[in-house]
RODRENVEX-132979 format. One record per atom (N, C-alpha, C, CB): y, z, x. Coordinates in steps of 0.1 Angstrom, whole numbers, plus 5000, padded with zeros to 4 digits. Each point is the difference from the previous one (the first is absolute). Glycine has a CB too. Layout:
YZX/...
This chain:
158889915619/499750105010/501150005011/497549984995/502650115011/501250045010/499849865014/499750344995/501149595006/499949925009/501050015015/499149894978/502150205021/501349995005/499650055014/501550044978/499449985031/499749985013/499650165002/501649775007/497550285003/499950155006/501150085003/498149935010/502650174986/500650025005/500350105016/500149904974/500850025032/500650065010/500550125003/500149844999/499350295005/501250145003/500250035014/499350124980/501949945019/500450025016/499450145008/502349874994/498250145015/499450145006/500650134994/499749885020/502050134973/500650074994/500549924992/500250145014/499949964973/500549954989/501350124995/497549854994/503150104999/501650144995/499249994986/503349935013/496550224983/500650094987/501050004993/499350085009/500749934974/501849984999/499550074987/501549755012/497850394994/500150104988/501550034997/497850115005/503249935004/500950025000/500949934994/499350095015/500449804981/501549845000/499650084986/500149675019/501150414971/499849984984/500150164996/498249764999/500750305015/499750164998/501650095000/497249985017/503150064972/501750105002/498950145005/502649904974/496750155018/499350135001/499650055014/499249924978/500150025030/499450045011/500549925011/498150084989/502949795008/500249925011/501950005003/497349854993/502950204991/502050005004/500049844999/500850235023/498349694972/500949864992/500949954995/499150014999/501749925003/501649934991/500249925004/501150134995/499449794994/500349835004/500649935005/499650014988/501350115022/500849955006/499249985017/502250114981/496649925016/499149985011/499649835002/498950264994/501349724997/499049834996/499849965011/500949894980/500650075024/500749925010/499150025018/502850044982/497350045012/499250075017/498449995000/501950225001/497749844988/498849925000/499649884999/500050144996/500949745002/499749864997/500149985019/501249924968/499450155039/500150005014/499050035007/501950044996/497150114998/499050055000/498749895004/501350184985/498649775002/499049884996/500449895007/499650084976/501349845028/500349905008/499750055017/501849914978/498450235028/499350025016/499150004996/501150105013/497949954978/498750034998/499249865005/500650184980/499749745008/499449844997/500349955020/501249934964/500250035038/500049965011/499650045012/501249944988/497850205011/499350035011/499050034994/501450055017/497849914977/498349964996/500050114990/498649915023/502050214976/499750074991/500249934982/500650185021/498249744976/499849934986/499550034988/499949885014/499850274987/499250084988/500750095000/497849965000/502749994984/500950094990/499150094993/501949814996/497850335004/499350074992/501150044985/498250095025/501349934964/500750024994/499250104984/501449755015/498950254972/499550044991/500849994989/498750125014/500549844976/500550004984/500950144993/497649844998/502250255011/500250114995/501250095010/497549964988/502949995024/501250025007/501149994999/498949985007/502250114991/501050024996/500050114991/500449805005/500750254994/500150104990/500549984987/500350125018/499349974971/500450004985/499949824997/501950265000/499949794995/500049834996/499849895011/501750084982/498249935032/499949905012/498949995003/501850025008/496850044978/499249945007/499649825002/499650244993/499649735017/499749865001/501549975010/498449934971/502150145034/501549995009/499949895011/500650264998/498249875003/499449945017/499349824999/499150325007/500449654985/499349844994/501749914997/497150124983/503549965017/501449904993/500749975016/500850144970/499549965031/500349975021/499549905007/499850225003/498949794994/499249965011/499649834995/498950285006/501249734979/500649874995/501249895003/499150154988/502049965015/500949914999/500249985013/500750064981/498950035030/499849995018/499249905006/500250225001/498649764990/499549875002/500449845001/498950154992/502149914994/500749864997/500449945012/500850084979/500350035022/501149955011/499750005013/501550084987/497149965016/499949975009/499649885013/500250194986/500649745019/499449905007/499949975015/500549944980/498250055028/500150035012/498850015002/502050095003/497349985013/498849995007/499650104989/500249945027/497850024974/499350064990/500750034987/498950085018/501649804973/500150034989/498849984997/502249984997/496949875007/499250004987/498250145003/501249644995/499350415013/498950135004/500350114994/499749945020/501650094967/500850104993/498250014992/503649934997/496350254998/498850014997/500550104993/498549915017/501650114967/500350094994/498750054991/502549915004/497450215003/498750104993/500650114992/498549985020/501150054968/500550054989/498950114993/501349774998/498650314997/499450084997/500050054983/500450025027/498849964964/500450004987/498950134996/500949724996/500250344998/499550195000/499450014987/502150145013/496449944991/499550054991/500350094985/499249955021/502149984973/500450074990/498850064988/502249855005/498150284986/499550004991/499549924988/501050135011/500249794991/499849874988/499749895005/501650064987/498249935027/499049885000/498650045001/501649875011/497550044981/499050034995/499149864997/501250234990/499649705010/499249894998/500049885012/500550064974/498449845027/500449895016/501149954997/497949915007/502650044981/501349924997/501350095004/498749884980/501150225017/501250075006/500650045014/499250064982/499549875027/500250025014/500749875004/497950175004/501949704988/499949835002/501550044997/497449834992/503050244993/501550034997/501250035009/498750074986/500750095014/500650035014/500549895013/498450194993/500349785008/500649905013/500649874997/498150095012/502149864974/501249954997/501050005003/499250024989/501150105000/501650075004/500150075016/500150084971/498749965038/501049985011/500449855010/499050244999/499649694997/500449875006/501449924994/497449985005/503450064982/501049974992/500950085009/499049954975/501050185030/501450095007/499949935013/500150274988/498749625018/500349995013/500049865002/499250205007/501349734982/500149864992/498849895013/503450054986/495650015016/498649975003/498950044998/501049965011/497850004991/499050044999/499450115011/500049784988/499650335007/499250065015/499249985011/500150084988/500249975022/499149935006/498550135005/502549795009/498250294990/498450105002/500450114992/499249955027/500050054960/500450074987/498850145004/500949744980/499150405017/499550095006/500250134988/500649875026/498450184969/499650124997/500950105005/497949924998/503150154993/501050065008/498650155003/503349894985/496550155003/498750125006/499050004990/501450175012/497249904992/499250014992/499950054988/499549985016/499750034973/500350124991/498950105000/501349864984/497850135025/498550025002/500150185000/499249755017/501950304986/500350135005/500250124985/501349875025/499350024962/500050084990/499549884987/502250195013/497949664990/499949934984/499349915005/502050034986/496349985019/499449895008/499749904991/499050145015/501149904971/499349894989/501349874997/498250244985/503049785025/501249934995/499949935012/501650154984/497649835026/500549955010/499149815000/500650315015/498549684981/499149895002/500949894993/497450135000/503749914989/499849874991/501749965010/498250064966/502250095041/501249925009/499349895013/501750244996/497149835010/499849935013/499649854992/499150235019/500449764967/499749844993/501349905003/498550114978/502750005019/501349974995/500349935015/500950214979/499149855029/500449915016/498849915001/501250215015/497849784985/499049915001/500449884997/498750134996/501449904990/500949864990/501349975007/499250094975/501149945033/501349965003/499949965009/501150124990/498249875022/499349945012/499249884997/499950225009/499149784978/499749934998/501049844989/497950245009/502649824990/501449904989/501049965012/500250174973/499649855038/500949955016/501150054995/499149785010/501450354986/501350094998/500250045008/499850064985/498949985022/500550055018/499149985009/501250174995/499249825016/499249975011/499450095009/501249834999/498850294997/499150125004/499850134992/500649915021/498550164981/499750134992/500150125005/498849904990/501550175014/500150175003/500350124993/500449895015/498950204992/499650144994/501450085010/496549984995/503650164996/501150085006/499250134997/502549854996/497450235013/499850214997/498549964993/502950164990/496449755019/498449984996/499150125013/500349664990/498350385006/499650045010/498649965002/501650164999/497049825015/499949915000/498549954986/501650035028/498550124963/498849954992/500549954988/498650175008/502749854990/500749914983/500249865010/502050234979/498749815036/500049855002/498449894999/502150105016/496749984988/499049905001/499649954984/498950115025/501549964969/499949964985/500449944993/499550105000/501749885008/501249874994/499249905008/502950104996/497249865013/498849935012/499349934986/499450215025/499549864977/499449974992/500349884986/499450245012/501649884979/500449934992/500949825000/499750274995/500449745011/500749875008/499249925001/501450095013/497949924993/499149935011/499549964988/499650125027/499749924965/499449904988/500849924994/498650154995/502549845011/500949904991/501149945011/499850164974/499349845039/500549955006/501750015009/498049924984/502350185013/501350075000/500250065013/499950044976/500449945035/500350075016/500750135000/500149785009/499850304989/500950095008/500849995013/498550084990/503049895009/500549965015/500550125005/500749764996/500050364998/500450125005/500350104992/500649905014/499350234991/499650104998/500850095004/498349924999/503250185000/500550065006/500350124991/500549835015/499350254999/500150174995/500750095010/497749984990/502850135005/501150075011/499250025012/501450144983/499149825028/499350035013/501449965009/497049944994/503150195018/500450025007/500050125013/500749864980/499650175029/499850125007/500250104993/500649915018/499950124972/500150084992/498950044986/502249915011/496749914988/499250044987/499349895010/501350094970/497549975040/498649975000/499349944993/500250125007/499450014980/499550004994/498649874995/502450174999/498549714998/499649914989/499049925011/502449994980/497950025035/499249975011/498950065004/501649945005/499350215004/498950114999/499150054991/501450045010/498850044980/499450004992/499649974988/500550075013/499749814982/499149894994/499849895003/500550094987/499449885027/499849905004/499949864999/499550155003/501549824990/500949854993/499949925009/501750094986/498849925028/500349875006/498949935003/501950085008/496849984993/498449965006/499849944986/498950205020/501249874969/499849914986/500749885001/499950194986/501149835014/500749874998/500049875014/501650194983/498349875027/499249905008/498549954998/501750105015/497649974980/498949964990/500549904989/499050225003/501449784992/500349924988/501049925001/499350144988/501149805026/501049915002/501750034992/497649865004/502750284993/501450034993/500550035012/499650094976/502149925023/500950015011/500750174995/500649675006/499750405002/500550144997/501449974999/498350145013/502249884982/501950034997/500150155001/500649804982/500150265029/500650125002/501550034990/498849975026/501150124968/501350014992/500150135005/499849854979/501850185018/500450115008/499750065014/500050034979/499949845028/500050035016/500850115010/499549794995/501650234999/500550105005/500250154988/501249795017/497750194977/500050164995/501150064994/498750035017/502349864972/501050014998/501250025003/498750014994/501649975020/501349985015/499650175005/502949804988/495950275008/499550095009/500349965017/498350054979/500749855015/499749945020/501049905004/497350005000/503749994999/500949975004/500950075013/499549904977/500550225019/500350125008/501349984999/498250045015/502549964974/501950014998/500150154992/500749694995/498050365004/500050134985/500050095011/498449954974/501550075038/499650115008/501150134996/498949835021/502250114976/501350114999/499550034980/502849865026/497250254969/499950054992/501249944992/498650185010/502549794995/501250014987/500249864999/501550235004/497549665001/500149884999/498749934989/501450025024/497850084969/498749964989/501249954991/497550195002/501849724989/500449944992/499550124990/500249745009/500650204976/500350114992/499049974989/502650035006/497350014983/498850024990/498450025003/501649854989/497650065005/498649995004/499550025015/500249844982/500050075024/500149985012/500350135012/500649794987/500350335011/500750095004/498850045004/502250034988/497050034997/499450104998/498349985009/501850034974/498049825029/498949985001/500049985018/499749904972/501850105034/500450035014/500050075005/500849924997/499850234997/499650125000/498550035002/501950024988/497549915008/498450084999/499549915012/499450074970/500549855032/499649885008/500750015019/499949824971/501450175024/500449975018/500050125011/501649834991/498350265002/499850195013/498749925002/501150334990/497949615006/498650045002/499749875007/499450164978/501549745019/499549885008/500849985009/499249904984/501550245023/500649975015/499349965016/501550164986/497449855010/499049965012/500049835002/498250234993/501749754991/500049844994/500949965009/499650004975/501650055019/501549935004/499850015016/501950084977/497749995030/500450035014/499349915001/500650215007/497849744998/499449885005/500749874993/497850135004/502849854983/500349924997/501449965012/498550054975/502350035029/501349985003/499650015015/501550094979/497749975029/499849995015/499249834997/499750335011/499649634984/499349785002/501250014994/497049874997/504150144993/500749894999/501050035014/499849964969/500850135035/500750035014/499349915013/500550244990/498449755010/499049965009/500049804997/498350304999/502049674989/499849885002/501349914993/497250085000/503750014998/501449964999/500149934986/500349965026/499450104967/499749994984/500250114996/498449855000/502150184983/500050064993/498750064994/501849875000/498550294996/498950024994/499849974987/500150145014/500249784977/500049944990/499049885001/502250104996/498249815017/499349875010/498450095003/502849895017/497250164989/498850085000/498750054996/501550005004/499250024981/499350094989/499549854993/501750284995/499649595000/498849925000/499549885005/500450094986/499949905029/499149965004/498150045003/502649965006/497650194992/498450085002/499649934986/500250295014/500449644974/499450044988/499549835002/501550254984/499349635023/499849925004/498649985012/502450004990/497950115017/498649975010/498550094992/501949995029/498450044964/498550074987/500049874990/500450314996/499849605006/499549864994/500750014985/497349975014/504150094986/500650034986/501049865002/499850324995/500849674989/501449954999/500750094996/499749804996/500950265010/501350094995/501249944994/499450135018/500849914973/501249964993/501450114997/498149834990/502550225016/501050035005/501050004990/499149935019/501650164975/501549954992/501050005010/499550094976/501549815014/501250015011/501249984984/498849855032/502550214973/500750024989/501349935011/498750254981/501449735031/501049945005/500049955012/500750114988/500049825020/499749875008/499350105012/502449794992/498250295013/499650115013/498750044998/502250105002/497349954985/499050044997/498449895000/502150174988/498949685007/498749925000/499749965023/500849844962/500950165042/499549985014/499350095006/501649895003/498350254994/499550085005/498049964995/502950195000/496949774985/499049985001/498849905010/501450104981/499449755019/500449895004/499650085018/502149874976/498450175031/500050055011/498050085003/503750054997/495949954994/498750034996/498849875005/501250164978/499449775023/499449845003/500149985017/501249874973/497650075024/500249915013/499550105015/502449834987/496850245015/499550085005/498950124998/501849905005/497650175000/499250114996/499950095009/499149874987/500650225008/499150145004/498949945008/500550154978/499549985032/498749995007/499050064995/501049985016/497250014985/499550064994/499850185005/499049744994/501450295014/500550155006/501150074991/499749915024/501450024976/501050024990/499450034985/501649855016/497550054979/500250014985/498350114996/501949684994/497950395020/498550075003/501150134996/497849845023/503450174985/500850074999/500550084983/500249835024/500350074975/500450014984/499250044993/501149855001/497950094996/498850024993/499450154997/499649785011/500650335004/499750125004/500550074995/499749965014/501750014985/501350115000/499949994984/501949955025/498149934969/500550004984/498650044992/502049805003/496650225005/498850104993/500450175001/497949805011/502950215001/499850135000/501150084993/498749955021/502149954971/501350034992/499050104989/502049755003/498950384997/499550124987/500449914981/501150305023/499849654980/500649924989/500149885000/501050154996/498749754995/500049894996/500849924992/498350075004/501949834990/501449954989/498750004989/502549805013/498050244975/499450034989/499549824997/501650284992/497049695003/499449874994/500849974987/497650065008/502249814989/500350024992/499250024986/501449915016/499150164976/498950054987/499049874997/502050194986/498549715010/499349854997/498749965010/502549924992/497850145020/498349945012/499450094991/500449965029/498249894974/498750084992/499249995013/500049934971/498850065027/498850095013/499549865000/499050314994/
């Protein structure tokens, strides 16, 4: 049975959908270098949760992002190394189907990050189209918690009635739930507002992980000029989103003006003071200080009463992702 120590998370953790992504993120390996720089400010100012997934990277680079974060570990040595916390996410493929194939999986990624996991996580449910495929994966992490493969369990794009049923399922076998993250930001309510996750999960002793805290560098407020959107996917989903969330941006940028912070600093710090971990990507050293600059202060409760207002009364929202179930 699992004996290894509880593990430790910080207030913010980094994302590294990006470390691997060519498609939506403009990845190449001549990045490494910068991100091994990335991951070393992170670590040395508490930021110690590496979010990651079996299934990141593109085409042939998938597992990119597990090989990185592998070899950044290595080399890295200094404050809070031993608080390095790599959470991993092993995707509900078609072909996995059986518990063994989830124990597999997490093999071969604990092999690309020449360690063991440390908080192994349901990349999403299947509850939404192949409910009958999902029990013998949540066995598959069980078993792997319970064989001390890893030292925590978490759910990803759960909502909170498949989550009480994993609950459930666990809990007969003794299995904790440590976290639980889903898109949430000023931009996607939603998973708070209206399905009310964070009261669940403070019920059930799970910790929220905010992913996509800034709404995909929406809320960052560098897109305001039109000929500066990034190109493909992304473009198209800017266009529809930033005319409508200019109310957003303006409160966001009068508190960050007001408190000598960035609006990027801002957006997640609120996701920090709603009892979240935000996890943040960063693709380069500016980008992880800008996150980093998110620490070590807060919002007032006026301010984030503020926020709260402005991003209900937005006509448009950032699209869910298809995988949240109810």
């Amino acid at each position: 049975m699992q004996t290894s120590q509880k593990l430790s998370l910080p207030v913010m953790g980094c994302g590294t959908w990006a470390w691997g992504n060519r498609l939506l993120w403009g990845y190449d390996q001549s990045m490494d270098d910068q991100l091994q720089g990335v991951f070393n400010l992170c670590v040395s100012n508490g930021v110690t949760l590496f979010d990651t997934g079996d299934s990141y990277g593109t085409g042939k680079l998938n597992g990119r992002s597990e090989q990185l974060l592998g070899r950044f570990t290595k080399a890295y040595q200094g404050t809070n190394q031993e608080n390095i916390c790599i959470a991993t996410k092993l995707a509900a493929y078609p072909w996995r189907l059986t518990r063994q194939s989830m124990v597999n999986a997490s093999k071969s990624s604990a092999q690309r990050l020449g360690r063991n996991i440390d908080l192994v996580q349901m990349h999403w449910s299947t509850a939404n189209y192949a409910p009958w495929q999902e029990g013998a994966l949540l066995d598959g992490l069980a078993d792997l918690y319970e064989q001390g493969l890893v030292r925590g369990v978490g759910l990803s794009n759960y909502g909170p009635k498949r989550l009480q049923w994993v609950h459930t399922r666990f809990k007969e076998r003794g299995v904790p739930i440590t976290t639980l993250q889903v898109q949430y930001s000023l931009l996607s309510t939603y998973p708070v507002t209206e399905l009310g996750l964070k009261q669940v999960c403070d019920d059930l002793g799970i910790k929220l992980i905010a992913y996509s805290p800034l709404g995909l560098g929406i809320l960052t407020g560098k897109y305001a000029d039109k000929s500066k959107y990034p190109s493909g996917i992304r473009s198209f989903l800017f266009q529809q989103l930033i005319p409508k969330a200019q109310p957003l941006l303006s409160c966001l940028q009068k508190i960050a003006e007001s408190r000598h912070k960035t609006m990027s600093q801002v957006a997640i710090n609120w996701c920090i003071c709603k009892g979240t971990i935000p996890i943040p990507g960063a693709k380069n050293i500016e980008q992880a200080q800008q996150n980093i600059g998110a620490l070590g202060w807060q919002l007032d409760s006026g301010e984030v009463e503020e926020l709260d207002r402005v991003a209900a009364s937005l006509e448009k929202k950032m699209v869910q992702n298809i995988f949240q179930t109810k």
